[in-house]
KELUM-643774 format. One record per residue (C-alpha): residue number from 1; z negated, x, y. Coordinates in nm, 2 decimals. Example, Ala and Ser with C-alpha at 12.3 -4.5 7.8 and 13.67 -1.06 7.14 Angstrom:
2
+------+--------+--------+--------+
: timi :      z :      x :      y :
+------+--------+--------+--------+
:    1 :  -0.78 :   1.23 :  -0.45 :
:    2 :  -0.71 :   1.37 :  -0.11 :
+------+--------+--------+--------+
***
This chain:
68
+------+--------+--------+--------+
: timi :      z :      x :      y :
+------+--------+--------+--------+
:    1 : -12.93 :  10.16 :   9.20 :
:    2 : -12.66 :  10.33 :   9.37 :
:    3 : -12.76 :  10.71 :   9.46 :
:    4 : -12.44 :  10.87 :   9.58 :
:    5 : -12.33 :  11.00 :   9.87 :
:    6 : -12.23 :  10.73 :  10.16 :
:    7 : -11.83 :  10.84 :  10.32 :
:    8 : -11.75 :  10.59 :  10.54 :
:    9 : -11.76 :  10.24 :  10.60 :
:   10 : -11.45 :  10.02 :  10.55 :
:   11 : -11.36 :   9.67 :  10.63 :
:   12 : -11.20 :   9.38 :  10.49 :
:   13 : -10.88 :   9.35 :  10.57 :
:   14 : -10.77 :   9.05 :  10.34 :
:   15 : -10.86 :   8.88 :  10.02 :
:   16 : -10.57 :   8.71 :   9.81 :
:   17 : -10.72 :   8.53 :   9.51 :
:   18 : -10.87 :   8.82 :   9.33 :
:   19 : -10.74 :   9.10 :   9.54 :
:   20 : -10.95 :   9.23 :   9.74 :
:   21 : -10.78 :   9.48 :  10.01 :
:   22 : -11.01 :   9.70 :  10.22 :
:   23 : -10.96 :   9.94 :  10.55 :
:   24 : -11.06 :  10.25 :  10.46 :
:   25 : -10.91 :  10.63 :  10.44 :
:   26 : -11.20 :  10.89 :  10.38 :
:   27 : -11.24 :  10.74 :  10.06 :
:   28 : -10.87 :  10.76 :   9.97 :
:   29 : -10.85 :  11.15 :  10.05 :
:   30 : -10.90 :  11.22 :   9.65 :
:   31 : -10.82 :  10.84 :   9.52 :
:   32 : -10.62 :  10.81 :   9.16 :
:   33 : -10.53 :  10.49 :   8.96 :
:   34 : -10.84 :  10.32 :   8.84 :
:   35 : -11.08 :  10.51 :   9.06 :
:   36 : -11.43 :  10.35 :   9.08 :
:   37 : -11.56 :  10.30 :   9.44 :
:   38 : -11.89 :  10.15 :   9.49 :
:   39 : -11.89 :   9.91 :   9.78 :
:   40 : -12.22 :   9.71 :   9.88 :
:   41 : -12.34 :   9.87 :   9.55 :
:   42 : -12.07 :   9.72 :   9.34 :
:   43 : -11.84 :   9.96 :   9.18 :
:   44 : -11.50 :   9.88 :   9.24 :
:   45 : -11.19 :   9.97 :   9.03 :
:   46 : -10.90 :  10.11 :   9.26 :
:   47 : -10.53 :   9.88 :   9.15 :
:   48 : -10.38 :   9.98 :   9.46 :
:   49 : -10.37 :  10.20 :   9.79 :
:   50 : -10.19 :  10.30 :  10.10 :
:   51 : -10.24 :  10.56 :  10.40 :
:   52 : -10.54 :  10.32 :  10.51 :
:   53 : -10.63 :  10.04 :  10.23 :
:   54 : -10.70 :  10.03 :   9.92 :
:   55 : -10.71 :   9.74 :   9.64 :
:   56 : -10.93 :   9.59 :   9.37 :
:   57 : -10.93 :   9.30 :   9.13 :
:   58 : -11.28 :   9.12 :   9.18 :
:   59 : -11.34 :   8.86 :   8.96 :
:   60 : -11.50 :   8.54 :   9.08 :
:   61 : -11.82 :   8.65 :   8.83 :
:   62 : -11.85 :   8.94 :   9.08 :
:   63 : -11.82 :   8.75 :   9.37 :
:   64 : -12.06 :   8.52 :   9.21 :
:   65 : -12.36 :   8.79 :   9.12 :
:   66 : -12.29 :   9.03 :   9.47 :
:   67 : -12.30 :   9.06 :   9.80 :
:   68 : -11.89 :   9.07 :   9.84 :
+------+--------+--------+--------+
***
């Protein structure tokens, strides 16, 4: 169960086979390559990021077994 701390809450802003890419920037303030960022309780692994958006590879096992 995911116990951390809540930042802000992001949107989709597209989904291109496996990439995922959300709208979000409070998250990114401290971001790195291959940063884990939990999202509907799913821990996400950062590919990718901009000013506002990040990316992640979800594979369709995720999307399966979550809430994404």
């Amino acid at each position: 169960m995911f116990t951390g701390i809540v930042e802000e809450l992001g949107t989709v802003a597209s989904l291109d086979g496996p990439r995922l890419r959300l709208s979000a920037s409070t998250v990114l303030a401290d971001v790195t390559m291959g940063a884990s960022i939990a999202v509907n309780g799913c821990c996400l692994t950062v590919v990718a990021w901009g000013e506002d958006w990040w990316e992640a590879d979800v594979s369709d096992e995720t999307f399966r077994r979550t809430s994404l």
